[in-house]
C-alpha positions as CSV (number, residue, x, y, z in Angstrom):
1,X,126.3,125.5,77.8
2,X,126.8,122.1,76.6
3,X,124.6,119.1,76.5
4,X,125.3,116.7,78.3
5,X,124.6,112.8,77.5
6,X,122.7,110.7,80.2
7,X,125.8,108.6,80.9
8,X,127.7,111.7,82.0
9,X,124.6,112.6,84.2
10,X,124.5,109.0,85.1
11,X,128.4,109.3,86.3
12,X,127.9,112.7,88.4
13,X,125.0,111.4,90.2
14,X,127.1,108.1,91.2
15,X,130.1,110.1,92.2
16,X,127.9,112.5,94.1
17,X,126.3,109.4,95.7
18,X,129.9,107.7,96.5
19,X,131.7,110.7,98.0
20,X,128.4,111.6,100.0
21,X,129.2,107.9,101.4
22,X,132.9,108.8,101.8
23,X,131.9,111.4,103.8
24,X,129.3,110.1,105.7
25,X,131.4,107.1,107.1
26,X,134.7,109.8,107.8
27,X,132.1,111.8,109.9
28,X,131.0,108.4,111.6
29,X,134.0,107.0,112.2
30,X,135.0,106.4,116.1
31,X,137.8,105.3,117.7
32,X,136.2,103.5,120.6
33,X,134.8,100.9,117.6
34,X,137.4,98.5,116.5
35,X,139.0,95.3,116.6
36,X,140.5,94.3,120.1
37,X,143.9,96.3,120.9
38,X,145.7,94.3,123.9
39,X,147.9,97.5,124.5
40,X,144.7,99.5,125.5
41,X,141.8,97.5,125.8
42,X,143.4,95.2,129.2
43,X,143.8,98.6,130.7
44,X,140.2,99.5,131.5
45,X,137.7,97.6,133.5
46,X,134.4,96.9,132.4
47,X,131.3,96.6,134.6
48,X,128.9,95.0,132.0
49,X,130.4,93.2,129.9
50,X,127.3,92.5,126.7
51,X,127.9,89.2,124.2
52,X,126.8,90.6,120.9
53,X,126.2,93.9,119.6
54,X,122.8,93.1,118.0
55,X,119.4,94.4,117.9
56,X,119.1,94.0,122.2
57,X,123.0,94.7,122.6
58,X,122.8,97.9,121.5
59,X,119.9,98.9,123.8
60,X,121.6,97.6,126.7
61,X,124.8,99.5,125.7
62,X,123.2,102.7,125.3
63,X,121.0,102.5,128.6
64,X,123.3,101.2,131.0
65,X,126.1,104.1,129.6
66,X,123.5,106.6,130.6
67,X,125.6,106.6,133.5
68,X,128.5,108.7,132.9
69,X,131.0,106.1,135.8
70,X,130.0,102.9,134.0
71,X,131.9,101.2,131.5
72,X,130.3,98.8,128.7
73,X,132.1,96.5,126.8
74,X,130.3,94.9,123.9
75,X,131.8,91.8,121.9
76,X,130.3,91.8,118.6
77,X,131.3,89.4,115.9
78,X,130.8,91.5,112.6
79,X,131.5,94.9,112.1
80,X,129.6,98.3,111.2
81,X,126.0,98.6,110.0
82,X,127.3,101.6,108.0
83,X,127.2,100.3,104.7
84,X,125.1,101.2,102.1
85,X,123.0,97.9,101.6
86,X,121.8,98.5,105.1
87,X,120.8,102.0,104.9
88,X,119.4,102.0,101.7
89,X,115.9,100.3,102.7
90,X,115.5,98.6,99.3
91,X,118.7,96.7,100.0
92,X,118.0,94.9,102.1
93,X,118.1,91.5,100.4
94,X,121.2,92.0,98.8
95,X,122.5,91.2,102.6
96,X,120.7,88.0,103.7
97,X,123.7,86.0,102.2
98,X,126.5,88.1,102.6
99,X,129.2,88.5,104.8
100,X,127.2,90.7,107.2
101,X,124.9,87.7,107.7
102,X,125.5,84.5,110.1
103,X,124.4,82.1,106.8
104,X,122.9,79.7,109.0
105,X,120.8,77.0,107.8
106,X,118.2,74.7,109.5
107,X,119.4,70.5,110.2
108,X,117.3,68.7,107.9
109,X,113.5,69.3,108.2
110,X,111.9,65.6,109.1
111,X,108.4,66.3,107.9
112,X,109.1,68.9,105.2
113,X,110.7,66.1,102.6
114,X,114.2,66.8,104.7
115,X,114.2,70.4,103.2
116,X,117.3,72.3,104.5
117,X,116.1,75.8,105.7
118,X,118.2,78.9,105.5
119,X,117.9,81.6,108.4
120,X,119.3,85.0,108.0
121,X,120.6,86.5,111.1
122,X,122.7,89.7,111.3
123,X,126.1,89.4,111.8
124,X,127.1,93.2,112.2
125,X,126.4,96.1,114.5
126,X,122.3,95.8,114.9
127,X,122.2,92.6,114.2
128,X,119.2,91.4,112.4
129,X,117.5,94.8,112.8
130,X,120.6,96.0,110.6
131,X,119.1,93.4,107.9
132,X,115.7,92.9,108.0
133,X,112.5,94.2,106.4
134,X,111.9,97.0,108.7
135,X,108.7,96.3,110.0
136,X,107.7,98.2,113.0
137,X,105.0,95.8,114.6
138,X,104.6,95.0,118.2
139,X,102.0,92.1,118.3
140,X,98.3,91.9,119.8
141,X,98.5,93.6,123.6
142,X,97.0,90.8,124.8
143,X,100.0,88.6,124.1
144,X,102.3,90.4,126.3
145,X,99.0,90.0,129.1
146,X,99.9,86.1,128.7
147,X,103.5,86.6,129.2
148,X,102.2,88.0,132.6
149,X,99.6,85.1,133.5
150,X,102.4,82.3,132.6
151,X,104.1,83.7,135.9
152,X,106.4,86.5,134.9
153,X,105.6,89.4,137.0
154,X,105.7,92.6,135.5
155,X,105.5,91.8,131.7
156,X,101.7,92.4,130.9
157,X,100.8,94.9,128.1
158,X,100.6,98.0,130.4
159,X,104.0,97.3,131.6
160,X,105.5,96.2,128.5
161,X,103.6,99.0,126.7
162,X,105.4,101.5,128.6
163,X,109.1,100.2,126.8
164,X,107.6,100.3,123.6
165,X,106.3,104.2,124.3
166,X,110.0,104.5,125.5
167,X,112.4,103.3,122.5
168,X,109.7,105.2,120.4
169,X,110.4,108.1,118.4
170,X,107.7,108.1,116.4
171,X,106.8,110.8,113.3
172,X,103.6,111.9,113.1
173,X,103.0,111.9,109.6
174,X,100.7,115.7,109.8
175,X,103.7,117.4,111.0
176,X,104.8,119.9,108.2
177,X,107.7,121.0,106.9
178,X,109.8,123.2,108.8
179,X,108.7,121.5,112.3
180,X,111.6,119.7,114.1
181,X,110.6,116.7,113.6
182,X,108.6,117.2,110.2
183,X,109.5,115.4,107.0
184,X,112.6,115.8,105.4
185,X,111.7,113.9,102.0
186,X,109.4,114.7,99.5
187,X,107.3,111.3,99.8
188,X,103.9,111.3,98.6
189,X,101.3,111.8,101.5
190,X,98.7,108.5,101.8
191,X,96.4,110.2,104.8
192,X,94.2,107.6,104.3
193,X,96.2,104.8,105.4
194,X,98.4,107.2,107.9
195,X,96.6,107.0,110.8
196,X,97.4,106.1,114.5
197,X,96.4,106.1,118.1
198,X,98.5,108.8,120.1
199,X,98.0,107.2,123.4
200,X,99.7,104.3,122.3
201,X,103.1,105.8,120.7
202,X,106.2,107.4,121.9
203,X,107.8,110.5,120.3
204,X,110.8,111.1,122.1
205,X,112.7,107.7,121.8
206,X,115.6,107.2,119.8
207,X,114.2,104.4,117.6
208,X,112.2,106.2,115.0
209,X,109.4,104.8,113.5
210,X,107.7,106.6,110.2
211,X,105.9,106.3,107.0
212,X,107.6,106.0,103.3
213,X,107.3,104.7,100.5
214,X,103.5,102.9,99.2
215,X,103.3,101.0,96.1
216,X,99.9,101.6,94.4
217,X,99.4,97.8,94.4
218,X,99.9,97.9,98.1
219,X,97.1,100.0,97.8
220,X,94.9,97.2,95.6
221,X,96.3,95.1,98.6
222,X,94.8,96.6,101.2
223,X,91.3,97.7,98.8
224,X,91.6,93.6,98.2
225,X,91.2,92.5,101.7
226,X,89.0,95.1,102.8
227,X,86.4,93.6,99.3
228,X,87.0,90.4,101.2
229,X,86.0,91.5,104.4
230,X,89.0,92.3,106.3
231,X,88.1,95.6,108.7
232,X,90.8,98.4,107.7
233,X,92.6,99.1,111.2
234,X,94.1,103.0,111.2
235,X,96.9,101.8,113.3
236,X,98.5,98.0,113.4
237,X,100.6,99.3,116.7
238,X,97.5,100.9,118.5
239,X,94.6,98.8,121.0
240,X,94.1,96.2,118.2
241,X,96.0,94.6,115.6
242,X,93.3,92.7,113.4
243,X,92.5,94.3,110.4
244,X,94.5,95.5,106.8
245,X,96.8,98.4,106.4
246,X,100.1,99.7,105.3
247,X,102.9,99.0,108.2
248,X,104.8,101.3,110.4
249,X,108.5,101.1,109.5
250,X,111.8,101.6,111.3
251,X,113.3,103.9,108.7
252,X,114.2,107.5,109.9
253,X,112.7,110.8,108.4
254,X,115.7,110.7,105.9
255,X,115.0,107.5,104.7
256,X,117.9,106.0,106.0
257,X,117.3,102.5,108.1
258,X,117.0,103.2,111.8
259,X,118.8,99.9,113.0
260,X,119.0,99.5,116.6
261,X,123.1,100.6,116.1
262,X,121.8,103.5,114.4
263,X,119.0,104.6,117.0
264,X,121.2,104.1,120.0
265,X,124.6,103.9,119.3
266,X,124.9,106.6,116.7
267,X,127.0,109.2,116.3
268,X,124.3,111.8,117.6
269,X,123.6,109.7,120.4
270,X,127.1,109.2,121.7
271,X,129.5,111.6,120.1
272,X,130.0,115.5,120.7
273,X,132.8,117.5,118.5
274,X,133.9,114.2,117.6
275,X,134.5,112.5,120.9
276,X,132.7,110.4,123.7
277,X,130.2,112.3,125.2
278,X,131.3,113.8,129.1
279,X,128.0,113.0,130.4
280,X,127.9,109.4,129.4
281,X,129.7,106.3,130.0
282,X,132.1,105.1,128.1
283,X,131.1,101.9,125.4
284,X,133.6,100.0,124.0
285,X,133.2,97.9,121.1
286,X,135.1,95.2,120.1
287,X,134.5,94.0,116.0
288,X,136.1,90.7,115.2
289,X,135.0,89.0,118.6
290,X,133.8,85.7,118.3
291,X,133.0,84.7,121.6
292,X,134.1,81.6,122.8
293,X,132.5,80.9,126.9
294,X,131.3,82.5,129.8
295,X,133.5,82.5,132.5
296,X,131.8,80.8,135.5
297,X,133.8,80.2,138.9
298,X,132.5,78.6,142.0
299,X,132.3,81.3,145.2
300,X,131.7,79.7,148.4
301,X,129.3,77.6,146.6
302,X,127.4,79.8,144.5
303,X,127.9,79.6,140.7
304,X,129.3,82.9,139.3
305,X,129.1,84.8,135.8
306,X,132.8,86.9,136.2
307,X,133.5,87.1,132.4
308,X,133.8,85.7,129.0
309,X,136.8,84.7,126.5
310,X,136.5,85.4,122.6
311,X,138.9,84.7,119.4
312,X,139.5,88.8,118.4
313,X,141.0,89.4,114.6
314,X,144.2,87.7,115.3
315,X,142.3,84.4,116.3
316,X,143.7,84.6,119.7
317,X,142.1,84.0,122.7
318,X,141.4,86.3,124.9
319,X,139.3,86.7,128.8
320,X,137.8,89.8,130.1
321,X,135.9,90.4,133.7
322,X,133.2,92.1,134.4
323,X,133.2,94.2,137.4
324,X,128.8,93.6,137.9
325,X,127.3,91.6,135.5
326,X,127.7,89.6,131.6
327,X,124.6,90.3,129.7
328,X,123.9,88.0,127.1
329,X,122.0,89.0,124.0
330,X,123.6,86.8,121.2
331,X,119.8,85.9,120.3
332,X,117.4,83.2,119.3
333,X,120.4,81.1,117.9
334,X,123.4,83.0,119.4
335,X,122.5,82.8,123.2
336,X,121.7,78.7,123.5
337,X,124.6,78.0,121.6
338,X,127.0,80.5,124.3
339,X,125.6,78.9,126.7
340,X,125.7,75.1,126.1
341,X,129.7,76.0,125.1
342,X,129.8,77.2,128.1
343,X,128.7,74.1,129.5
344,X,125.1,75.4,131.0
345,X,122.5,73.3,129.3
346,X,120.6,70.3,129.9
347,X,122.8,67.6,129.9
348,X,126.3,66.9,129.8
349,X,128.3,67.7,126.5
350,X,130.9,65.4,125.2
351,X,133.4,67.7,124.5
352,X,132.6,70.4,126.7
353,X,133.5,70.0,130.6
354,X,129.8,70.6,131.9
355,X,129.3,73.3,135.1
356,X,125.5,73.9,135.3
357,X,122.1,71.7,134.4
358,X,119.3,73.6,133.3
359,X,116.9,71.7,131.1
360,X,115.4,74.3,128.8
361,X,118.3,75.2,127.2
362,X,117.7,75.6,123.4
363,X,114.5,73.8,123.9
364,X,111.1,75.8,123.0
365,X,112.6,76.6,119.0
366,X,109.6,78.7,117.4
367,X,109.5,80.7,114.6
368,X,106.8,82.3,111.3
369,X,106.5,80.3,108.7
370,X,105.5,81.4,105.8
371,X,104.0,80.4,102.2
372,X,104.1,82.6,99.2
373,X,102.0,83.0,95.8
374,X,103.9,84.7,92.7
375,X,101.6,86.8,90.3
376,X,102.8,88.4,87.3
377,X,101.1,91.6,86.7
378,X,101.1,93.9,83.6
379,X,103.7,96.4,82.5
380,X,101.0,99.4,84.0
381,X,101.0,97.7,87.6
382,X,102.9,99.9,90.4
383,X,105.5,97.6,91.7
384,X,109.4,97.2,91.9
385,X,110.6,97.3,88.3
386,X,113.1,94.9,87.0
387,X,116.3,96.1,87.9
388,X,117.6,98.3,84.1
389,X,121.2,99.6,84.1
390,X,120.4,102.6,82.1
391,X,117.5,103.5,85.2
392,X,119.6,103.4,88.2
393,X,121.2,106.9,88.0
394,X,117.5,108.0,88.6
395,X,116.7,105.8,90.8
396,X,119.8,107.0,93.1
397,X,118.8,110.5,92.3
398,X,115.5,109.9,93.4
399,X,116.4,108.3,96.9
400,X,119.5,110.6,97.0
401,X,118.0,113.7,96.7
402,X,113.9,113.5,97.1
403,X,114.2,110.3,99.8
404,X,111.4,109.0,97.1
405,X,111.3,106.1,94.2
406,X,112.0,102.4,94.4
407,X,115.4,102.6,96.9
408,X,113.0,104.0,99.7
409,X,110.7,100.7,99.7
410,X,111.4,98.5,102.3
411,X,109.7,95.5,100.5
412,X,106.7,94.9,102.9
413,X,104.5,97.9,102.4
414,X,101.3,96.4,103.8
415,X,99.8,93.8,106.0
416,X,96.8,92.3,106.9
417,X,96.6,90.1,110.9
418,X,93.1,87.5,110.8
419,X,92.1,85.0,112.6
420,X,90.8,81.8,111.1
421,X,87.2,81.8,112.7
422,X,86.8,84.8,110.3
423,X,88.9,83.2,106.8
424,X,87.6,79.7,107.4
425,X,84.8,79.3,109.7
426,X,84.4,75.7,108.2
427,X,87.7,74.7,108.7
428,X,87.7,75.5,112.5
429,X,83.9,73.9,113.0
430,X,85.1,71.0,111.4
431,X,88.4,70.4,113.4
432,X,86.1,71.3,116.7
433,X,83.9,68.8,115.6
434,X,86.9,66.2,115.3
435,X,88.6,67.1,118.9
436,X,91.6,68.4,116.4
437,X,91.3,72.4,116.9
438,X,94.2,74.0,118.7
439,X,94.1,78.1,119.4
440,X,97.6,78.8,120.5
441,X,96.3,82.5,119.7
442,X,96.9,84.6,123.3
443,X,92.6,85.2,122.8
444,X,89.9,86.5,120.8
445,X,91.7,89.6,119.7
446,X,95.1,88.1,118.6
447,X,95.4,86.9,114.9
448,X,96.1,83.1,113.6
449,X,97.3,84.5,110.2
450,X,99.2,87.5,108.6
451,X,99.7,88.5,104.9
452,X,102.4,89.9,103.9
453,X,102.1,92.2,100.5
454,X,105.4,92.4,98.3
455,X,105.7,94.4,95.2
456,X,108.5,92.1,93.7
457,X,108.7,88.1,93.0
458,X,109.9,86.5,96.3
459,X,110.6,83.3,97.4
460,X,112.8,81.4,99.5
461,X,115.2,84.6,100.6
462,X,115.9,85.0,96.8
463,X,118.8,83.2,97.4
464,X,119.2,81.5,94.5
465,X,118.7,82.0,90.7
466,X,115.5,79.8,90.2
467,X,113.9,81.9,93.3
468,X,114.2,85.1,91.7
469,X,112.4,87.0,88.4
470,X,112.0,84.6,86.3
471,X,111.4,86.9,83.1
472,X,111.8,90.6,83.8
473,X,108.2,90.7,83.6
474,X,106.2,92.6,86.6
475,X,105.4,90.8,89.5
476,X,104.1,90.9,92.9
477,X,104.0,88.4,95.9
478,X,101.4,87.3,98.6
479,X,102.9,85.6,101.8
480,X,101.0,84.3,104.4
481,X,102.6,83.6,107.5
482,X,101.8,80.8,110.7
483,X,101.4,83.4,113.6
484,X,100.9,80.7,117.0
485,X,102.6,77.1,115.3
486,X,101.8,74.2,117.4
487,X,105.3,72.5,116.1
488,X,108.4,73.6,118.3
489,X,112.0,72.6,117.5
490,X,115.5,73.3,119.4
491,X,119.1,74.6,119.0
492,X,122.0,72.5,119.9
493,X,125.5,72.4,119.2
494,X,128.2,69.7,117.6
495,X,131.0,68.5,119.3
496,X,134.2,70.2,118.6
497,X,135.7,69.7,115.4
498,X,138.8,71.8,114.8
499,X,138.2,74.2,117.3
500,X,135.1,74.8,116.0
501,X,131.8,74.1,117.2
502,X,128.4,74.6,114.9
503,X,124.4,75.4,115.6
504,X,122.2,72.8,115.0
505,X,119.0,74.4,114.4
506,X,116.0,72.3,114.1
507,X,112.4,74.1,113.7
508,X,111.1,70.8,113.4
509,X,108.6,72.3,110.9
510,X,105.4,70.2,110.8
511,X,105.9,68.1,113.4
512,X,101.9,68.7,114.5
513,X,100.1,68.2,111.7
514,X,97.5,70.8,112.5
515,X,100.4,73.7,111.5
516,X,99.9,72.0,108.0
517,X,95.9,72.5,108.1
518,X,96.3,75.7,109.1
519,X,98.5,76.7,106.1
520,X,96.1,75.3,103.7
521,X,93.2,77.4,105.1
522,X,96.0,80.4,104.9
523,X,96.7,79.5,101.1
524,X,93.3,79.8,100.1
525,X,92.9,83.3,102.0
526,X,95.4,84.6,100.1
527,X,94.1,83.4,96.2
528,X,90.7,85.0,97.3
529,X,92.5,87.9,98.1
530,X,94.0,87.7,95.1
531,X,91.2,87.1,92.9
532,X,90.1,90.9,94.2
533,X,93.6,92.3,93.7
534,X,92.9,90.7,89.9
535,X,90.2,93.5,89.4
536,X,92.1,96.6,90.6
537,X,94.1,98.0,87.8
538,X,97.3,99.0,90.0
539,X,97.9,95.2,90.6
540,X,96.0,92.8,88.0
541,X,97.8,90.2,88.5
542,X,97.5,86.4,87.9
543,X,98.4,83.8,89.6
544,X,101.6,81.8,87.9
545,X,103.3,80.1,90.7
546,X,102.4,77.5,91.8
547,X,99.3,78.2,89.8
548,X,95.5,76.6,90.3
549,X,96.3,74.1,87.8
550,X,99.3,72.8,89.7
551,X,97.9,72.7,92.4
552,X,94.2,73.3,93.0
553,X,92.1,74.5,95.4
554,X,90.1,71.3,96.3
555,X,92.7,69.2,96.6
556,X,94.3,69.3,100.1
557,X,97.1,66.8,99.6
558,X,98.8,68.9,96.7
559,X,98.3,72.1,98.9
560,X,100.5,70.2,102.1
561,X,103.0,69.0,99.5
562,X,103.5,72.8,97.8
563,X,103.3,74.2,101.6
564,X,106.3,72.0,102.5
565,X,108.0,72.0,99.6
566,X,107.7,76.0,99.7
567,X,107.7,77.7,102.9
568,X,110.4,80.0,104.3
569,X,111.1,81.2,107.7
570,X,110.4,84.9,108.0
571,X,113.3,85.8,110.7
572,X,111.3,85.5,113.9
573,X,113.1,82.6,116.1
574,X,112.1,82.9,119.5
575,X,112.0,81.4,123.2
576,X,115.3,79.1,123.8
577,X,116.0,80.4,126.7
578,X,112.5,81.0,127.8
579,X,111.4,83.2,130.7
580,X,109.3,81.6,133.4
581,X,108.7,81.1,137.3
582,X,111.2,78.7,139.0
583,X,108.0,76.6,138.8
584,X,108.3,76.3,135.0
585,X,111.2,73.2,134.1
586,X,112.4,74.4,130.9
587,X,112.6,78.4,132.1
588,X,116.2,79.8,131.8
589,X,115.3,83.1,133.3
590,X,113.3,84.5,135.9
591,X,111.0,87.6,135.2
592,X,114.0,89.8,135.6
593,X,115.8,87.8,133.3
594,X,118.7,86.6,135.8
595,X,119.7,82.9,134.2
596,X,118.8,80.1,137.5
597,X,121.6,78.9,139.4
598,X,124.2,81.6,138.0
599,X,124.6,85.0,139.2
600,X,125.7,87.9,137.3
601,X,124.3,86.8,134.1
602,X,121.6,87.2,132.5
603,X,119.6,87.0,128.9
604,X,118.4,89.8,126.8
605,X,117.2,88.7,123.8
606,X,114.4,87.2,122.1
607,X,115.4,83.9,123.4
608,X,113.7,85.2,126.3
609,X,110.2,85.6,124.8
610,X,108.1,82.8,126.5
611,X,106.3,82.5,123.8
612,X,106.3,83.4,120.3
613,X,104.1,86.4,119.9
614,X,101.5,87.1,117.0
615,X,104.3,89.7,115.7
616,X,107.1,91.1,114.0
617,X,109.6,90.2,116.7
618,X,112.0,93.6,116.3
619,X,110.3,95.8,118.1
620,X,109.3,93.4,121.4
621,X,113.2,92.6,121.4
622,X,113.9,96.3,121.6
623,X,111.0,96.3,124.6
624,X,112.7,94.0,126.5
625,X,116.4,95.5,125.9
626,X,114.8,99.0,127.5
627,X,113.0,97.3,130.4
628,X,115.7,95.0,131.2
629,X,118.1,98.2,130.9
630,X,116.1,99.8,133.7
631,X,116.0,96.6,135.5
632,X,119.8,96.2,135.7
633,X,119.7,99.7,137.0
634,X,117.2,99.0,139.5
635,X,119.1,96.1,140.7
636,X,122.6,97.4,141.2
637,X,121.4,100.5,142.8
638,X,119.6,98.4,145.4
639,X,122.7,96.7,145.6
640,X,124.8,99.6,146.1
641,X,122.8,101.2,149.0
642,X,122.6,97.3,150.7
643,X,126.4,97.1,150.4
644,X,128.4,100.3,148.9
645,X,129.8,100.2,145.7
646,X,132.0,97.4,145.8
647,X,133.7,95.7,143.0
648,X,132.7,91.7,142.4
649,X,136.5,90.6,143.2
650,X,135.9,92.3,146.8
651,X,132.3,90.8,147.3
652,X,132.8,87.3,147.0
């Protein structure tokens, strides 16, 4: 038999890898997912009709088709999640910039030296779940308890706990091979850092949740902050969430990304011998649909929700109805801007004819902010590798074939969650003491701070060429996020220029000076942690950017100038069209998410948060999707038995 050369291997194990693809994506492929068809599409009617097919979209599809009589139309903007940048979990950044993302940016940033911020969103099937890091956190319970005390009845933990148990299909790591639902990789076991509270996860939901890959310097992480006194914490998603320890990812057992598209509209889910499912609904959904308005009429007097209009491929416009309700789940930035060009927002626009005033519109902006520190680390330390043509055939055989090496790291192996009074008592006796302390924390049990272990150089999205590797030397990365920011910005939109109208994000970053404090405190957690990570010979790394010379510890001015020069968004916008009582002025929804003053629409997104939570906002925007799913259901079949199943055109 003859030898053959590593290029040839190299070759085989790419073409193996690119017909599996083919294959894949032929066996995917469904006719009820494509760009609008006026021949066919005018000829059904659609009882929900959902504005983007993002990470809440494709919950509320899935749910409300449950139903085998109900037809869902979703209008989503991008196109499939099946591509291989998305399923490959190491891929991930390769996408923040790309076509399949919105490439929005901040306005200007007032008190960050009018820094211009870039914010990855999803523009695809998933939406930002199809994009992300894959982080499978939920946040401290007792921030969903103060989404119930701020007068939204029904959203405490217990209640929200039981959506999370829902979407949930978590692996438990001890389950062998051979078992159902055992692994089908052959990743290396880390008991240690594997364990979890039953009580407080679900197996049997379509969003599943497992273990991967783990860096040994993840491992240094997590020895690092436990040498610093950080309590270890066997499960992050269990009764508490202080503590160190790997995370819990969204990635399925073959260590393919389980985007929301993936968990609940897949082919699995949906499709039998190739075609809709008998016992379901039917979904339709529209790529290439930018949407344009709601459609709002006035019915004897009462303000309506009876549609939308959207630009499909062509660019032409086109209106559909909606036989019971439009469900709004565009997101953080998606759903303010819909609804001010739509003419619902706080005041009068001056290009858009204005139908409805309600003031909190794109008010209530909050998102994570987050610092990093770059160390290079020696050739022996156990992190991503800089990237080497001639390794990548093994590297794809590895992932292709094992579901193991580099591809199958998500990036954010491991975590820690603190709160301040434990990092810097000082700092929070001292800003007692000067009537300057502010706990926006939801109590004693939620976290000020997280830290975010990656085994790569990161900063600023790696967008551009000065953000990334420097040298091809080893390196890994230490981010420390601003869990409950006092500063709040907005989203608003331009006037119409060309038919086109833009976002206008503004974080407004730094506006309360204490979020700068904060960070500082946060910064000097993370070189201590750092300095232990020094001593363990799967990291050793040292500090090179922005270095202790640059900018040292003692001196707090050059700290605020590197922390505003330097810190990213970490994808976690939240609460511009905030849920509250009709008691609350700047609430856009009531606790079952119904928008005030319009019926038949409602929001379903992480705009809806009333406050940013202490987490990695994924999985609560899947927990609302399912309860507001069940909600819709509730609602329409009290409808039903008040009334009889009536179309809206015969109702009103």
């Amino acid at each position: 038999m003859p030898k053959l050369s590593k290029p040839a291997i190299g070759a085989a194990v790419l073409g193996g890898a690119a017909g599996a693809l083919y294959l894949n994506k032929k066996r995917n492929e469904d006719p009820t997912r494509k760009p609008w068809d006026t021949k066919t599409d005018y000829q059904m009617h659609y009882d929900y009709i959902v504005l983007g097919g993002g990470t809440a979209g494709c919950v509320l599809a899935s749910r409300l088709a449950e139903d085998p009589n109900i037809n869902v139309l979703v209008l989503e903007a991008g196109y499939s999640d099946d591509i291989s940048a998305s399923m490959k979990p190491a891929l991930m950044s390769t996408l923040w910039f790309s076509d399949v993302s919105w490439n929005l940016t901040s306005v200007p940033q007032v008190h960050a030296y009018g820094r211009v911020m870039n914010q990855p969103r999803g523009k695809l099937l998933g939406g930002s779940s199809s994009i992300n890091a894959m982080m499978y956190h939920r946040g401290p319970p007792s921030d969903f308890d103060e989404w119930g005390t701020l007068g939204n009845e029904g959203w405490n933990y217990q209640e929200c706990l039981r959506y999370f148990k829902k979407s949930e299909g978590f692996n438990d790591p001890n389950l062998p091979v051979g078992h159902p639902k055992g692994p089908l990789t052959n990743r290396i076991r880390k008991p240690q850092y594997e364990g979890f509270e039953p009580e407080y996860h679900g197996t049997e939901g379509p969003w599943q949740i497992t273990y991967h890959h783990l860096w040994g310097a993840a491992e240094g992480f997590i020895r690092g902050n436990i040498a610093e006194g950080v309590p270890f914490n066997k499960d992050l998603n269990g009764s508490g969430t202080l503590g160190v320890n790997r995370v819990q990812t969204f990635i399925q057992r073959d260590v393919i990304r389980s985007s929301a598209a993936r968990a609940y509209l897949g082919p699995d889910r949906l499709l039998k011998d190739g075609k809709p499912r008998a016992d379901r609904g039917n979904i339709r959904i529209v790529y290439d649909a930018h949407i344009v308005r709601i459609v709002v009429q006035n019915r004897r007097g009462t303000k309506v929700a009876i549609g939308a209009e959207f630009l499909d491929s062509n660019h032409e416009m086109q209106r559909v109805m909606a036989v019971k309700e439009v469900l709004l789940s565009a997101g953080a930035f998606g759903s303010p801007h819909i609804l001010l060009a739509s003419g619902i927002g706080p005041s009068p626009h001056p290009t858009i004819p204005h139908i409805h005033t309600l003031p909190g519109v794109g008010q209530n902006l909050a998102d994570h902010l987050g610092v990093p520190i770059n160390f290079r680390c020696p050739p022996t330390a156990q992190v991503f590798d800089a990237p080497r043509i001639w390794s990548i055939p093994k590297v794809l055989f590895e992932y292709g074939f094992r579901g193991t090496g580099p591809l199958s790291s998500q990036g954010a192996e491991a975590a820690c969650f603190v709160r301040l009074e434990d990092i810097a008592p000082d700092f929070v006796a001292r800003e007692k003491a000067n009537g300057t302390w502010q706990d926006r924390s939801s109590g004693p049990k939620a976290p000020h701070a997280e830290v975010i272990f990656a085994p790569s150089y990161f900063r600023h999205h790696l967008k551009d060429a000065k953000d990334q590797n420097p040298d091809g030397e080893k390196y890994y990365t230490l981010i420390g996020l601003l869990l409950n920011p006092v500063s709040s910005g907005t989203v608003k939109i331009s006037e119409v220029k060309n038919g086109k109208i833009e976002t206008l994000i503004d974080p407004n970053f730094f506006e309360d000076e204490f979020d700068t404090r904060v960070m500082v405190e946060i910064l000097r957690f993370i070189r201590r942690i750092g300095e232990k990570m020094r001593l363990d010979p799967t990291c050793a790394g040292v500090e090179v950017n922005p270095g202790v010379k640059n900018v040292p510890n003692d001196d707090d001015a050059k700290l605020q100038e590197y922390i505003k020069m330097h810190s990213s968004v970490y994808y976690h916008p939240t609460s511009t069209c905030r849920m509250g009582p009709s008691s609350d002025p700047l609430a856009v929804v009531d606790a079952r998410l119904n928008v005030y003053g319009i019926e038949r629409l409602r929001v379903v997104d992480a705009s809806v948060m009333p406050k940013l939570p202490a987490a990695h906002t994924c999985a609560p925007t899947i927990m609302i999707a399912e309860k507001a799913s069940d909600m819709i259901k509730e609602d329409w079949a009290e409808e039903t038995s008040r009334v009889g199943d009536v179309p809206l055109q015969s109702k009103l």
